[in-house]
KEVEXLUM-151155 format. One record per atom (N, C-alpha, C): chain; residue in three letters; residue number from 1; x, y, z. Coordinates in Angstrom, 1 decimal. Each point is the difference from the previous one (the first is absolute). Layout:
BEGIN
A|ala|NUM|X|Y|Z
...
***
This chain:
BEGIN
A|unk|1|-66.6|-196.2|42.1
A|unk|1|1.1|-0.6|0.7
A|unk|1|1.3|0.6|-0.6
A|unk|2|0.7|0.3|0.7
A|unk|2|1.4|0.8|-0.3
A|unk|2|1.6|-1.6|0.3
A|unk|3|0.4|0.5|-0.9
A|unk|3|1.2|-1.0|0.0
A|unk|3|1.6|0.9|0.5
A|unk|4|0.4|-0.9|0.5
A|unk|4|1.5|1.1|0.5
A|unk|4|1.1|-0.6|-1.2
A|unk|5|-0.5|-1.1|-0.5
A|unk|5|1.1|0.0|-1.4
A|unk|5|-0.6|-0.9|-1.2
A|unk|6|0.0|0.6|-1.2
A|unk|6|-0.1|-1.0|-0.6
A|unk|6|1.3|-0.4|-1.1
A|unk|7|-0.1|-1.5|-0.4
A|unk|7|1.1|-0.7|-0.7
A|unk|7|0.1|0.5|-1.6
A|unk|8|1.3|0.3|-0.3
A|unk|8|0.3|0.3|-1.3
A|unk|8|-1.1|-0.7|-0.9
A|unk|9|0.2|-1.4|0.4
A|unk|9|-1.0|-0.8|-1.1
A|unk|9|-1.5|0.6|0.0
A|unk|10|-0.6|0.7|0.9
A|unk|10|-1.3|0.8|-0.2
A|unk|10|0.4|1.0|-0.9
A|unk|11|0.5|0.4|-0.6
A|unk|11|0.3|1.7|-0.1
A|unk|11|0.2|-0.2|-1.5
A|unk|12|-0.7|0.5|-0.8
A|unk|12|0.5|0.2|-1.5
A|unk|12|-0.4|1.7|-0.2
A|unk|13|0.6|0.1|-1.0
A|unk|13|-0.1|1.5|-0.6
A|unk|13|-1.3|0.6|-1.2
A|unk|14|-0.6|0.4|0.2
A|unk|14|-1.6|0.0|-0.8
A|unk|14|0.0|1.3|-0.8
A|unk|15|0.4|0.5|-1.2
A|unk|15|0.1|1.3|-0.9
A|unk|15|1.1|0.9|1.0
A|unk|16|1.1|-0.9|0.8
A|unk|16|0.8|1.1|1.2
A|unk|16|-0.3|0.3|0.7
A|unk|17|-1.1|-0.7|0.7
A|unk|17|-0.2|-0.1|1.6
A|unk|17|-0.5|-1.0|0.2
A|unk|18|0.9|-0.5|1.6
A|unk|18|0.2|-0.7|0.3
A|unk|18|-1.3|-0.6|0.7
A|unk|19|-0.3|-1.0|-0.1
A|unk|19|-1.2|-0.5|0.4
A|unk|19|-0.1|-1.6|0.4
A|unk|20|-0.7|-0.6|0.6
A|unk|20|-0.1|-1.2|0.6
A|unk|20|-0.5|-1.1|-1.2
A|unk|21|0.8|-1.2|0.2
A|unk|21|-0.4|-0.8|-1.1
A|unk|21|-1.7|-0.4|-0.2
A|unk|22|-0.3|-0.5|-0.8
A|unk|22|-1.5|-0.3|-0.1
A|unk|22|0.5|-1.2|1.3
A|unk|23|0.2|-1.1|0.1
A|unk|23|0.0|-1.2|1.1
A|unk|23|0.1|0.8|1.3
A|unk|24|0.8|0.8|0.2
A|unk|24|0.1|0.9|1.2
A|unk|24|-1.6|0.7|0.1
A|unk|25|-0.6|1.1|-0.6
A|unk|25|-0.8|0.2|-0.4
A|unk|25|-1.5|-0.6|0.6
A|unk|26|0.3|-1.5|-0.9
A|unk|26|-1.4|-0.7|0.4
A|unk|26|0.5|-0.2|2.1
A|unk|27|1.0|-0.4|0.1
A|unk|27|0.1|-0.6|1.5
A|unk|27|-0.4|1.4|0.4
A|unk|28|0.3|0.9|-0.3
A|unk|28|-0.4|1.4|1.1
A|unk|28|-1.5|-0.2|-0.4
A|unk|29|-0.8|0.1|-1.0
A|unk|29|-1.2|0.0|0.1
A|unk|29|-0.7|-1.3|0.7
A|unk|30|0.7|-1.1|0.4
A|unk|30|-0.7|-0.3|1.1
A|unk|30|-0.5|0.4|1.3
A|unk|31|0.5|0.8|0.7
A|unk|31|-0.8|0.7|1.4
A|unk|31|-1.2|0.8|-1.0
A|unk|32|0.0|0.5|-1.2
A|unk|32|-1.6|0.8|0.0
A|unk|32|-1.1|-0.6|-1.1
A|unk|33|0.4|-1.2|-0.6
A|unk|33|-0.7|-0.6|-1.1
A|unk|33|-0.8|-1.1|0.4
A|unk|34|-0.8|-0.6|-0.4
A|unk|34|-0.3|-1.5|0.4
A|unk|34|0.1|-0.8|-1.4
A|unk|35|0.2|-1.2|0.5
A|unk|35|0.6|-1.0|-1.2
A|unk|35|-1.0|0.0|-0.9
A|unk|36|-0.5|0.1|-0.4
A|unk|36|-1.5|0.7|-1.5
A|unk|36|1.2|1.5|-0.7
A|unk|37|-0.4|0.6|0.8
A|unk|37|0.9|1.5|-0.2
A|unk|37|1.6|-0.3|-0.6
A|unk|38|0.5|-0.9|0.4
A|unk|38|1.6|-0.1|-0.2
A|unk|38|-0.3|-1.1|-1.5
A|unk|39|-0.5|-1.2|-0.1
A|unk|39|-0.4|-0.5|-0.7
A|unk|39|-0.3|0.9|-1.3
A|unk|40|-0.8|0.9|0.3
A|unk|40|-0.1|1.1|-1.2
A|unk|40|1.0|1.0|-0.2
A|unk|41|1.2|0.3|0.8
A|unk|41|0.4|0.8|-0.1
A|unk|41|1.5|-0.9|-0.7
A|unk|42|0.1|-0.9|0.1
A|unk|42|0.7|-1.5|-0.4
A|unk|42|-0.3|0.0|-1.5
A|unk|43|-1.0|0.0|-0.7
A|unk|43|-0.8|-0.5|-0.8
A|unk|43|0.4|1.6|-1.2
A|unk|44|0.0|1.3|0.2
A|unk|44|-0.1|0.9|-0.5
A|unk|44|1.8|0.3|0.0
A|unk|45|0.5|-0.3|1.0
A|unk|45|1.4|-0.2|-0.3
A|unk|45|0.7|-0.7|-0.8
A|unk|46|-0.8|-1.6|-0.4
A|unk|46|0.6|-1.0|-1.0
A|unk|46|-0.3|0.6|-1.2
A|unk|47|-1.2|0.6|-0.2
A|unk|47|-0.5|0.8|-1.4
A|unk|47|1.1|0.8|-0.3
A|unk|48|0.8|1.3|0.6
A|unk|48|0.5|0.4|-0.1
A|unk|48|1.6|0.1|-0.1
A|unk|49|0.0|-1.6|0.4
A|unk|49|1.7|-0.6|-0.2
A|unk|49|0.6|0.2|0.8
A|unk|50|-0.5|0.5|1.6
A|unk|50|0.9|0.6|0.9
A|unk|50|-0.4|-1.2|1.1
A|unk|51|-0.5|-1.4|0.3
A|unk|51|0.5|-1.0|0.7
A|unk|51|0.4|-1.1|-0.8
A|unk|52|0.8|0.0|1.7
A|unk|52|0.9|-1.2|0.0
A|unk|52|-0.3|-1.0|1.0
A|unk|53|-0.6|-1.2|0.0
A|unk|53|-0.6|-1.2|0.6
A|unk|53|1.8|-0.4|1.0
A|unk|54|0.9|0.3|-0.7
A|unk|54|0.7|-0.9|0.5
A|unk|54|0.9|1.3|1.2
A|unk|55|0.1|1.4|-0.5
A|unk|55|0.4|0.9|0.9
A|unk|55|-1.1|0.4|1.3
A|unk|56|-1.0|-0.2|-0.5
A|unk|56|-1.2|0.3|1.2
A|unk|56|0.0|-1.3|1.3
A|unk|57|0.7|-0.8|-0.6
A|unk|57|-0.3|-1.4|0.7
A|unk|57|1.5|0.2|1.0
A|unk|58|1.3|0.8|-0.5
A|unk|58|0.8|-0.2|1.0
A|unk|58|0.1|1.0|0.6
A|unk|59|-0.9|1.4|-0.3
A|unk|59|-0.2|1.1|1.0
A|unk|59|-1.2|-0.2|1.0
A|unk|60|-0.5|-0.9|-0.3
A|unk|60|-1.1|-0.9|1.0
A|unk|60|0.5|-0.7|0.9
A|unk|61|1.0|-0.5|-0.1
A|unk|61|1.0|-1.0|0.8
A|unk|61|0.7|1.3|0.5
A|unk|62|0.9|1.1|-0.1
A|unk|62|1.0|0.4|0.7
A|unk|62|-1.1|1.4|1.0
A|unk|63|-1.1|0.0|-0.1
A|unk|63|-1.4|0.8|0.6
A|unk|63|-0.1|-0.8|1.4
A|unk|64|0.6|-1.0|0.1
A|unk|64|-0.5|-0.8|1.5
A|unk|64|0.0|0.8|1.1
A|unk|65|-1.1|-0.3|0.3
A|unk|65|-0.6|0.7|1.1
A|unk|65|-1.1|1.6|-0.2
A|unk|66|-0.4|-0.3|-1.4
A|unk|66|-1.3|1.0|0.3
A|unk|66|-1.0|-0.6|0.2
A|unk|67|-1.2|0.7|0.3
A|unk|67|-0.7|-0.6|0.8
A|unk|67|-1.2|-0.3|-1.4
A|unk|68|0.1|0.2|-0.8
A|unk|68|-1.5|-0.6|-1.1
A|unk|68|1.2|-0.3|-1.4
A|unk|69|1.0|-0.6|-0.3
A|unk|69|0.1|-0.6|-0.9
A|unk|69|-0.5|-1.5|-0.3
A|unk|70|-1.2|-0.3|0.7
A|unk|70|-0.1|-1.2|-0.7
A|unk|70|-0.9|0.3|-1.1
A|unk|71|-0.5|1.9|0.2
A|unk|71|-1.0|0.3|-1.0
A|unk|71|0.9|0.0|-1.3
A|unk|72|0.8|0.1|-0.3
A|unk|72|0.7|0.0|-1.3
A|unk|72|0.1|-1.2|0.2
A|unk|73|0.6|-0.9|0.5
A|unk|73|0.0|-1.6|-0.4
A|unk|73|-1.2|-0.6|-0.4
A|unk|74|-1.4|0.2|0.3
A|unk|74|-0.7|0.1|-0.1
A|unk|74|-0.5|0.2|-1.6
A|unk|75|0.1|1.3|-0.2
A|unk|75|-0.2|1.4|-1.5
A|unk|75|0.9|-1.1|-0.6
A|unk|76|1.4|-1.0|-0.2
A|unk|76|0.6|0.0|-0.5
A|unk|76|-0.7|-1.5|-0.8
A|unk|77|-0.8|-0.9|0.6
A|unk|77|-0.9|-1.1|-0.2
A|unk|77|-0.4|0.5|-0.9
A|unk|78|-1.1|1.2|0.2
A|unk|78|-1.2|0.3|-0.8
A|unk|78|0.6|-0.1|-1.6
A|unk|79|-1.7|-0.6|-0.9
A|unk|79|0.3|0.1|-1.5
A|unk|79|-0.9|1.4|-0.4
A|unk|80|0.5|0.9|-0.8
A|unk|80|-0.7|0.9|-0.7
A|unk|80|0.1|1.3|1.1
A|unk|81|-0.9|0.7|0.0
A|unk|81|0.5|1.6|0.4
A|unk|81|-1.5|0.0|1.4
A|unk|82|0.6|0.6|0.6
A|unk|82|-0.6|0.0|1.4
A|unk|82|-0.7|1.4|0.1
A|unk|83|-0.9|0.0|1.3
A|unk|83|-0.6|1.5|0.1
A|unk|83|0.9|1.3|0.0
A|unk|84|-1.0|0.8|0.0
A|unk|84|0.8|1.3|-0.1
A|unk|84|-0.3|1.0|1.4
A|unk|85|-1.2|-0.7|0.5
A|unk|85|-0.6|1.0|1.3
A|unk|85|-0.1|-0.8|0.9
A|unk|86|-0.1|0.4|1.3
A|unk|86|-0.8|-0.2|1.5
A|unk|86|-1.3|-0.4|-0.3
A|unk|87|-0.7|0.1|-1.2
A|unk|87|-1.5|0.1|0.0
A|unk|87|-0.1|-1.1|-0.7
A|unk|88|0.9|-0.3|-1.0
A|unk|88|0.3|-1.4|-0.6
A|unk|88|0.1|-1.2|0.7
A|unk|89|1.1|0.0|0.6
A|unk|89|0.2|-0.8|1.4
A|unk|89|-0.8|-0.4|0.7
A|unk|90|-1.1|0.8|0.3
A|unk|90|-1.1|-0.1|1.1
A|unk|90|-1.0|-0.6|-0.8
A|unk|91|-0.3|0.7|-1.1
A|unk|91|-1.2|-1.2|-0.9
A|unk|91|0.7|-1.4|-0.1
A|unk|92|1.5|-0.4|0.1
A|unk|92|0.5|-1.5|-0.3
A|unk|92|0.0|-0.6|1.1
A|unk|93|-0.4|0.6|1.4
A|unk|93|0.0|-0.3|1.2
A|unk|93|-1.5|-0.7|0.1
A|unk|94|-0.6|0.9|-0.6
A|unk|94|-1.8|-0.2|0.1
A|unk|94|-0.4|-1.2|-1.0
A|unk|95|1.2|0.3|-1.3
A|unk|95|-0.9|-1.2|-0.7
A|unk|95|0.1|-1.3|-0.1
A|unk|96|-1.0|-0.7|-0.5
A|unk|96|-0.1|-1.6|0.0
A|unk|96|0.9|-0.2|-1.8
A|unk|97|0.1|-1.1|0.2
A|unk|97|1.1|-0.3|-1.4
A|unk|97|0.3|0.6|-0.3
A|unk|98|1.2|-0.5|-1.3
A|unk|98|1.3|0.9|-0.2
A|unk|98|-0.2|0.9|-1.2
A|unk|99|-0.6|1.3|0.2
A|unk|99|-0.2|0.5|-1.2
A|unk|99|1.5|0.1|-0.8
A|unk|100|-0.1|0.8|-1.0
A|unk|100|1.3|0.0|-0.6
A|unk|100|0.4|2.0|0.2
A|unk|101|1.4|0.0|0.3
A|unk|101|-0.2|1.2|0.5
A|unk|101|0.8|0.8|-0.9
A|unk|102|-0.7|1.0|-0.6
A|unk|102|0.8|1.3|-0.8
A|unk|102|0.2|-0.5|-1.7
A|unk|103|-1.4|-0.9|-0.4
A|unk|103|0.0|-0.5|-1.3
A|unk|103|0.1|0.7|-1.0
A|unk|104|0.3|0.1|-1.3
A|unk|104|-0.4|0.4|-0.8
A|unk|104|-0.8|0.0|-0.8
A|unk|105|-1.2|0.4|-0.4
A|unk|105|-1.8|-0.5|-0.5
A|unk|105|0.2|1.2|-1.4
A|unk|106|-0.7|-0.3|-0.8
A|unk|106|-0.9|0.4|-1.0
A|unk|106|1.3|1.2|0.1
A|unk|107|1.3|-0.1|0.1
A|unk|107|1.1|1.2|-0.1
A|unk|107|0.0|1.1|1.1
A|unk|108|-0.4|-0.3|0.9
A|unk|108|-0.3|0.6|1.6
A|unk|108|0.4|-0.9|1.0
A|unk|109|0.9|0.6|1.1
A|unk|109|0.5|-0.6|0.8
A|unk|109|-1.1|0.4|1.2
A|unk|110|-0.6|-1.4|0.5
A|unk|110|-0.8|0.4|0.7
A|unk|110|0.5|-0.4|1.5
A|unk|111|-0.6|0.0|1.0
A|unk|111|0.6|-0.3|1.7
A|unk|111|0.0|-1.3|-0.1
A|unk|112|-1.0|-0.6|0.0
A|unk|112|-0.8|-1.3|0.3
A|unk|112|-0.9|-0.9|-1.0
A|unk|113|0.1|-1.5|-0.3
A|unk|113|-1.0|-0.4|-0.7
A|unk|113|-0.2|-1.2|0.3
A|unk|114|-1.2|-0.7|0.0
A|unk|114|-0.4|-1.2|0.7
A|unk|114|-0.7|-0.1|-1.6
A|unk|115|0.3|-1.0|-1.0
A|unk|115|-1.1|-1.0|-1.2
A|unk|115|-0.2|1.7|-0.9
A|unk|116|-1.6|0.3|0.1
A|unk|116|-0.2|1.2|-0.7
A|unk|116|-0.5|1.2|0.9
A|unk|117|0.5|-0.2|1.3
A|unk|117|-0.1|0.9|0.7
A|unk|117|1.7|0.7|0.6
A|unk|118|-0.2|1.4|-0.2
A|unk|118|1.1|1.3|0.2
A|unk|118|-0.4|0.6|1.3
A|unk|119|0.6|0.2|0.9
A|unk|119|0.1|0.5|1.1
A|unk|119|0.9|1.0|0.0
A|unk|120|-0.3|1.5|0.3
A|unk|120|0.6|1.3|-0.4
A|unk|120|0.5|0.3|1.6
A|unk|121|0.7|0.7|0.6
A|unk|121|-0.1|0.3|1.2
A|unk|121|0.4|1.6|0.0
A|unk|122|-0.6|0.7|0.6
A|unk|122|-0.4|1.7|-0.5
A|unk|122|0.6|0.8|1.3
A|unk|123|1.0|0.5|-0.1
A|unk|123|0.2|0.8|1.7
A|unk|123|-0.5|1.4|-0.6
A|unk|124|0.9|0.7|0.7
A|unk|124|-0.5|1.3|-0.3
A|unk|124|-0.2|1.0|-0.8
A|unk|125|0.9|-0.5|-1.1
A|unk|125|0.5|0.1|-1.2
A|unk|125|-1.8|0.4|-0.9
A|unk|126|-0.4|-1.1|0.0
A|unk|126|-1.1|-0.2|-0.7
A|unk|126|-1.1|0.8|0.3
A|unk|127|0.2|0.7|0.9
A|unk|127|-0.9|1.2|0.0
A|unk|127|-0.3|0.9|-0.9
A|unk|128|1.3|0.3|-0.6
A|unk|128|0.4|1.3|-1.0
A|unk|128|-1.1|-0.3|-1.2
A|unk|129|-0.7|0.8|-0.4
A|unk|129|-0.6|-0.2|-1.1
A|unk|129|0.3|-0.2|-0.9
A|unk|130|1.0|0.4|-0.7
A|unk|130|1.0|-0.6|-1.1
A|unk|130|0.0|-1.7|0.3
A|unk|131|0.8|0.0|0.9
A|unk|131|-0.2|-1.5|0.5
A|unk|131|-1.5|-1.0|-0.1
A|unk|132|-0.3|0.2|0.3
A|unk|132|-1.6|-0.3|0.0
A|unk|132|0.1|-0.4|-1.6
A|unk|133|0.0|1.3|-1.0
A|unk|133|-0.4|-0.5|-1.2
A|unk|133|0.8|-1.0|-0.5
A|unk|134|1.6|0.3|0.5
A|unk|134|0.7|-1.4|-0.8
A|unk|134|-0.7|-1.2|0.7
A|unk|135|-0.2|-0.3|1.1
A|unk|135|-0.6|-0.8|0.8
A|unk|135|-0.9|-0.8|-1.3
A|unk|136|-1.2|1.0|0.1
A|unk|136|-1.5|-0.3|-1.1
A|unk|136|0.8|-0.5|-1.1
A|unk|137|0.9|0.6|-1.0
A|unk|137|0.4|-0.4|-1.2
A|unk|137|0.5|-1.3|0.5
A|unk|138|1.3|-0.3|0.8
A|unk|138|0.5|-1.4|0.1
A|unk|138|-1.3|-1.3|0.3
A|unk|139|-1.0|0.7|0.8
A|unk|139|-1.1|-1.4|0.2
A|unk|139|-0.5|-0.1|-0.9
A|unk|140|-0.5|1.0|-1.0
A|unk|140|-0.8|-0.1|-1.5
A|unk|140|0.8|-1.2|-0.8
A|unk|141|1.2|0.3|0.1
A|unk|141|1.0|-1.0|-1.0
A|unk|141|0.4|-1.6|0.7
A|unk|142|-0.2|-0.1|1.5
A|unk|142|-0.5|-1.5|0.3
A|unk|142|-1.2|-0.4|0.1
A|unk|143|-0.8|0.7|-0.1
A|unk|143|-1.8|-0.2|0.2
A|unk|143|0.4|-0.6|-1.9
A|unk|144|0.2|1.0|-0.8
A|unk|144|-0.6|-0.8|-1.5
A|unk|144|1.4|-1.3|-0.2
A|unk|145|0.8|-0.3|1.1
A|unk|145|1.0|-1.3|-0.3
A|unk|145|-0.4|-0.9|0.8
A|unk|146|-1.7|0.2|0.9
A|unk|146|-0.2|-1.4|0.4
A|unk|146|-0.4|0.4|1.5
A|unk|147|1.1|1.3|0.3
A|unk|147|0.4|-0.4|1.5
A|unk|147|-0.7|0.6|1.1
A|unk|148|-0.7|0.1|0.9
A|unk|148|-0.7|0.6|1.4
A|unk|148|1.1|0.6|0.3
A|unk|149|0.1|1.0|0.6
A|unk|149|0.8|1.3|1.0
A|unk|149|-0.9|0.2|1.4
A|unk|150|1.2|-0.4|0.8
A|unk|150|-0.1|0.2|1.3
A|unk|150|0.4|1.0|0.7
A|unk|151|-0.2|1.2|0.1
A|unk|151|0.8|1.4|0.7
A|unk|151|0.0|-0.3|1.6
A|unk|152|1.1|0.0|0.6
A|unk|152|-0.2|0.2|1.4
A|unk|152|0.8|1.4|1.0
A|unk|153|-0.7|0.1|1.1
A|unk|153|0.9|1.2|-0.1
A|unk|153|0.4|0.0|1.5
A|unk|154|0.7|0.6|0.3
A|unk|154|0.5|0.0|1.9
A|unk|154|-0.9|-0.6|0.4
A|unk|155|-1.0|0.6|0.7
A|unk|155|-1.6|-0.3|1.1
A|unk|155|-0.1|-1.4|-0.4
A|unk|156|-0.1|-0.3|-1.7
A|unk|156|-0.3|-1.8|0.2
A|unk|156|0.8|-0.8|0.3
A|unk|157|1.0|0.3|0.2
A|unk|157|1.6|-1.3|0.6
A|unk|157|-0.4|0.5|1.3
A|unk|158|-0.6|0.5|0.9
A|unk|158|0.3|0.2|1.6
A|unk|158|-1.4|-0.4|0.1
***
């Protein structure tokens, strides 16, 4: 979506160029995120010191009239850090209770965990053989902390 103006109050200066505030920011990434996605992208921005709960809240209000900010009102409820994919999403679509999403385990941030069960979610990425092995090594180190690993990959969410 293209804008024909945006307000000074969006606009800060980032190493000398000029750039859109993070609250601006999150409201533009409502037309391509879903509230999981924004939630995470919410969540990796407070880590970083760059949101503001109370500037995102009146760039939300002066946004009236896009057509999916309720997904940031939404993202802005959420506790803890949200998905990162389409593929994520779709397994929280599919599943029954509330796993916990994007935990930190045995010093691995994993997707998904329901008790002593981890739910991985693998797009394309995990093909690569390299990948693969970190794959093997990260389940070796929740297998001996107790935990079952669930790999799922595109074909099983459809």
């Amino acid at each position: 979506m293209r804008t024909q103006r945006i307000r000074p109050s969006d606009i800060i200066e980032h190493d000398g160029i000029t750039v859109t505030t993070m609250a601006r920011t999150l409201v533009d990434l409502t037309d391509t995120l879903t509230t999981h996605q924004l939630a995470n992208v919410i969540h990796e921005a407070a880590f970083h010191n760059r949101f503001n709960r109370h500037a995102t809240l009146a760039a939300l209000a002066r946004a009236n009239g896009r057509r999916n900010l309720k997904r940031l009102a939404q993202a802005l409820k959420q506790e803890g850090p949200g998905t990162r994919s389409d593929l994520e999403d779709r397994f929280l679509e599919l599943a029954g209770g509330e796993p916990r999403v994007n935990p930190t385990i045995e010093g691995l941030e994993v997707d998904f965990a329901y008790d002593n069960l981890v739910i991985e979610i693998d797009g394309p990425g995990h093909l690569r053989p390299r990948t693969q092995r970190e794959d093997r090594a990260r389940d070796a180190i929740l297998h001996a902390a107790g935990y079952s690993v669930l790999r799922l990959t595109p074909d099983d969410l459809t």
